[in-house]
C-alpha positions in Angstrom: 60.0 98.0 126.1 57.9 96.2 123.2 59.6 97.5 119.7 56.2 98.0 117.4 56.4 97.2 114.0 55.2 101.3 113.0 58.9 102.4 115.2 60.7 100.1 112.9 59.2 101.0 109.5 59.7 105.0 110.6 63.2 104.0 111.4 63.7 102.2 108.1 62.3 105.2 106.4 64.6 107.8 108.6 67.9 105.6 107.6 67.1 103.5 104.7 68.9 100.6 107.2 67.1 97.0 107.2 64.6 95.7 109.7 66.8 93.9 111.8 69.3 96.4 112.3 66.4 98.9 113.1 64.9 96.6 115.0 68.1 96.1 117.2 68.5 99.9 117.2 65.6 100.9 118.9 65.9 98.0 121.1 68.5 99.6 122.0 68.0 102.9 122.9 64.8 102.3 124.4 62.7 103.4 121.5 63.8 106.6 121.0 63.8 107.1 117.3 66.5 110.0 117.5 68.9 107.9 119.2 68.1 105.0 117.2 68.6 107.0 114.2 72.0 108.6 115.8 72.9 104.6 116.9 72.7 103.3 113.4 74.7 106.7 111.9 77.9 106.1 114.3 77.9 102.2 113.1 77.6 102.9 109.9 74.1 100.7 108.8 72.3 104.2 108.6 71.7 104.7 104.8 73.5 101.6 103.9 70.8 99.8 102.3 69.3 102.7 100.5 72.0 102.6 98.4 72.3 98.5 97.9 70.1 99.0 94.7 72.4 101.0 93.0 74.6 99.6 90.5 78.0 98.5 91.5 79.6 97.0 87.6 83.9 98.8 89.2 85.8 97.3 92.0 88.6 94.9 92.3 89.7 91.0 92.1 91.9 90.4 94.9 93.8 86.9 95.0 95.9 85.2 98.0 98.0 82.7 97.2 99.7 80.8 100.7 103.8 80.8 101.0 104.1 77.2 100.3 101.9 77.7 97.3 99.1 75.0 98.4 95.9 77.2 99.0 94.8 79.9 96.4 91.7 82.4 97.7 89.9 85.0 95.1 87.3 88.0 95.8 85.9 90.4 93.6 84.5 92.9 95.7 82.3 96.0 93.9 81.8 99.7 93.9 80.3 101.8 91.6 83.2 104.4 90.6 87.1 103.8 89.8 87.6 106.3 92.1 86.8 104.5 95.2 88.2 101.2 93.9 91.4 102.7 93.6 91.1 104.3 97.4 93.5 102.5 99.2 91.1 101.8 102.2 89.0 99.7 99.8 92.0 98.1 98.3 92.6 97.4 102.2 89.4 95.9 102.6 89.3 93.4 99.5 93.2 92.4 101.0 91.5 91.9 103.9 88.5 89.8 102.7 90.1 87.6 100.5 92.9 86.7 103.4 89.5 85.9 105.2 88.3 83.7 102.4 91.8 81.6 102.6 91.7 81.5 106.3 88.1 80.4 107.0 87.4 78.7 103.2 84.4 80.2 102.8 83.3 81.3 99.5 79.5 81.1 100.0 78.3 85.2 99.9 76.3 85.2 102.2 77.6 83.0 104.6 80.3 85.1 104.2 79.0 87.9 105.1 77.4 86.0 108.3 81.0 85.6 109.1 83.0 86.3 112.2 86.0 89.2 110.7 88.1 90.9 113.3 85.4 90.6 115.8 81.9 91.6 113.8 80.5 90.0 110.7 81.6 91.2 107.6 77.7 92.3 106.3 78.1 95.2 109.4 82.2 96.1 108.1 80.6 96.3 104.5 77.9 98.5 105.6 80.0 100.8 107.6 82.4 101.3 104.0 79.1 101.9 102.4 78.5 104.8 104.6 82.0 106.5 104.6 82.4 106.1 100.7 78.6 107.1 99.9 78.7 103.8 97.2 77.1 101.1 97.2 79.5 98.3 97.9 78.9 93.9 96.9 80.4 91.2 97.9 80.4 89.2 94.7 82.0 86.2 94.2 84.6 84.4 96.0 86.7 80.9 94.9 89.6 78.8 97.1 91.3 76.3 95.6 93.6 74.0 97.0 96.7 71.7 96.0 97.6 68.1 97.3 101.0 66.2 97.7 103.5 68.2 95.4 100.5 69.9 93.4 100.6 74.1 94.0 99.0 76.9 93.0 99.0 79.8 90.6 98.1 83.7 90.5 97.9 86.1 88.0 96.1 89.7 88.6 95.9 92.3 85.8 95.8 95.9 86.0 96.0 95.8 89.9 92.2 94.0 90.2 90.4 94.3 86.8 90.9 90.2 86.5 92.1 88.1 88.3 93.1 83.9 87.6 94.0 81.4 90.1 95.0 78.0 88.5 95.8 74.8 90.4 98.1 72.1 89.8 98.8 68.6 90.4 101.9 67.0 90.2 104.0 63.7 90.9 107.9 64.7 92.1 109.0 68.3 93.6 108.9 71.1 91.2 111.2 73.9 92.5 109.6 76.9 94.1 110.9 79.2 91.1 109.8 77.1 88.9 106.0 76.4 89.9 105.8 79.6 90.4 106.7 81.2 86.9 104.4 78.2 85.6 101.7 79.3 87.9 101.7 83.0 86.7 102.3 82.3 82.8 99.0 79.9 83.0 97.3 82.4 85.1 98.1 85.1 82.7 97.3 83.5 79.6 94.1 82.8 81.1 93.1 86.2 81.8 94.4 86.7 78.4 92.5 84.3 76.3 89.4 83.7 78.7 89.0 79.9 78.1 86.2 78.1 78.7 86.8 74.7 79.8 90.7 73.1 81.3 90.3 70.0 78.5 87.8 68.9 76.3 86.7 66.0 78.4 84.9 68.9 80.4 82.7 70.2 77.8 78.8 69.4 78.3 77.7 67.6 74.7 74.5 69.8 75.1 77.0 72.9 74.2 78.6 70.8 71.8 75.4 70.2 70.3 74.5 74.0 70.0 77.9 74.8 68.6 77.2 72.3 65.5 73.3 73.2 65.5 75.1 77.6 65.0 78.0 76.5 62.7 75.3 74.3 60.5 73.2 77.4 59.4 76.1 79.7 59.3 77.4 76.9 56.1 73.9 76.4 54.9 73.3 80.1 54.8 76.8 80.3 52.4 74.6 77.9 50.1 77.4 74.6 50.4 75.9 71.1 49.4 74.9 69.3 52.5 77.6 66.7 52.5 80.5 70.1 52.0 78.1 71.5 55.1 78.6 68.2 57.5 82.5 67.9 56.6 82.6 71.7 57.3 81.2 71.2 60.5 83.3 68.6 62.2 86.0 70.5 60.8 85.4 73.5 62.7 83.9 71.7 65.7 87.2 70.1 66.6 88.7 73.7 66.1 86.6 75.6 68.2 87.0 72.6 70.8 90.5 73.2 70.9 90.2 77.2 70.8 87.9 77.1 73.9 90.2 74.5 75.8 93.0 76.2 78.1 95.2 73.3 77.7 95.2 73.3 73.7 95.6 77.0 73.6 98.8 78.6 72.3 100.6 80.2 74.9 100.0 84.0 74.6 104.3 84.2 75.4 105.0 81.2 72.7 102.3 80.7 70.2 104.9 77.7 69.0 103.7 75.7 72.0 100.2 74.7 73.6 99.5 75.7 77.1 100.2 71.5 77.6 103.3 71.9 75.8 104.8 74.4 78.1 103.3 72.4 81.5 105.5 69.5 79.8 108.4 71.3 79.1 108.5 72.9 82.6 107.8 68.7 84.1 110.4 67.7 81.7 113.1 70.5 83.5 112.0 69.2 87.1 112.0 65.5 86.6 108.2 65.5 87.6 104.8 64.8 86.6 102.7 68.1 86.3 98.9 68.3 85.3 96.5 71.1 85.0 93.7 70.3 87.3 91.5 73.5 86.6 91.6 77.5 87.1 89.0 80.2 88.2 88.7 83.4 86.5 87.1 86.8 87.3 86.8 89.6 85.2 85.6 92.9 87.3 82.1 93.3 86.7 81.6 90.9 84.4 77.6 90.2 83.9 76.5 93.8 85.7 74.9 96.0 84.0 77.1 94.8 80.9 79.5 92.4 79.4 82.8 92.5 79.9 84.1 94.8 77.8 87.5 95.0 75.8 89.1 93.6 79.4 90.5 90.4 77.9 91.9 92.4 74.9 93.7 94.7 77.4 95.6 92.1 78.9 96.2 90.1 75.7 97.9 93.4 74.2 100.2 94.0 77.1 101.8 90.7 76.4 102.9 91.3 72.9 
């Protein structure tokens, strides 16, 4: 029978569940609202979307990292409580999506969610945990990053999801399993730590750079230094904040005697290899919703003192 456009907005009023789904529901079950209603319920769409407007700022990073260390995956998956980010069926089902991520490479949301996971696309999984934890649920963001010849990856989670750091690595010569992996972690970790900005400096955008000098120029002017103490000033503190933003020229959170660099080339020197940094992702759990990220970085930076 024809589905009319009235059936599908009363559906979508009933269940709160989008116009497709509705649309499919009633299709169906012949029209019948009841059943259509009752059809959406048992998979879970029913009241779904009523609650995708609600604010989802908890959750967890989960990261995958393959046995032979060459292919790094990251999710941050959203709730709106601690309380079901810490239920171990979510914790399940951000396992299970960011295995999905390594397995398939996508990291694309929504074609994510268009994807093919155990049988059914991962939008109609989602909606179903929406409905049996009564939270809105996001899929948020989602990296893979992947090594060549003897290049591996790194992982570093802290406090079981609220950030999470994949970093990647090139290098020339084999670095011993034990070895590329503590290298992998203390770079991860530092990075959650310290929350750089860039890998090197070759990677910052001159237009930033620019802004940086145009902030740090008022801040002098506004101490009332000469103009010629203000430019000296300036490039001074220029090439220090470069540095300070860099992940390679920070000092490592474990050694402050040392750059990040410094420990990459001690570990190299140890394995008769060549190893270079060749860039890292981070995400910090709701970082951007609702509002900034909070003390999170300070957390982790304290727990390594």
């Amino acid at each position: 029978m024809a589905i009319t456009a009235s059936a599908v907005k009363e559906l979508r009023e009933m269940t709160g569940a989008g116009m497709m789904d509705c649309k499919k529901a009633l299709a169906e079950n012949d029209g019948d609202l009841q059943k259509a209603a009752e059809y959406l319920k048992i998979k879970g769409i029913a009241k779904a979307d009523k609650k995708a407007d609600r604010v989802a700022a908890e959750g967890l990073v989960g990261t995958w990292v393959s046995e032979d260390r060459k292919t790094g995956a990251m999710i941050e998956v959203n709730c709106e409580t601690d309380f079901v980010a810490r239920n171990e069926a979510f914790e399940g089902f951000v396992s299970e999506l960011v295995a999905h991520v390594a397995a398939t490479g996508i990291t694309d949301i929504d074609a994510l969610l268009a994807s093919d996971l155990g049988g059914r696309p991962v939008e109609e999984v989602r909606k179903e945990r929406v409905a049996g934890t009564g939270e809105n649920i996001t899929l948020r963001r989602a990296a893979l990053l992947k090594a060549e010849g003897d290049g591996f990856v790194g992982e570093y989670v802290h406090m079981g999801g609220a950030i999470g750091v994949l970093v990647q690595f090139g290098a020339e010569g084999s670095v011993p399993g034990a070895s590329a992996e503590e290298l992998g972690r203390d770079v991860a970790m530092h990075a959650a730590a310290m929350a750089p900005h860039f890998t090197r400096e070759s990677e910052i955008d001159e237009n930033v750079v620019e802004n940086e000098k145009r902030v740090l120029t008022e801040q002098a002017m506004e101490e009332g230094k000469p103009a010629e103490i203000v430019e000296k000033m300036v490039i001074g503190r220029i090439r220090k904040w470069r540095k300070e933003i860099c992940l390679v020229d920070q000092p490592f959170v474990k050694n402050p005697d040392v750059t990040i660099q410094g420990e990459i080339d001690r570990v190299a020197k140890e394995a008769g290899a060549r190893i270079t940094l060749e860039g890292f992702t981070r995400f910090a759990r709701g970082e951007g919703i609702e509002k900034k990220e909070s003390n999170l970085a300070e957390e982790v930076a304290a727990t390594l003192k």
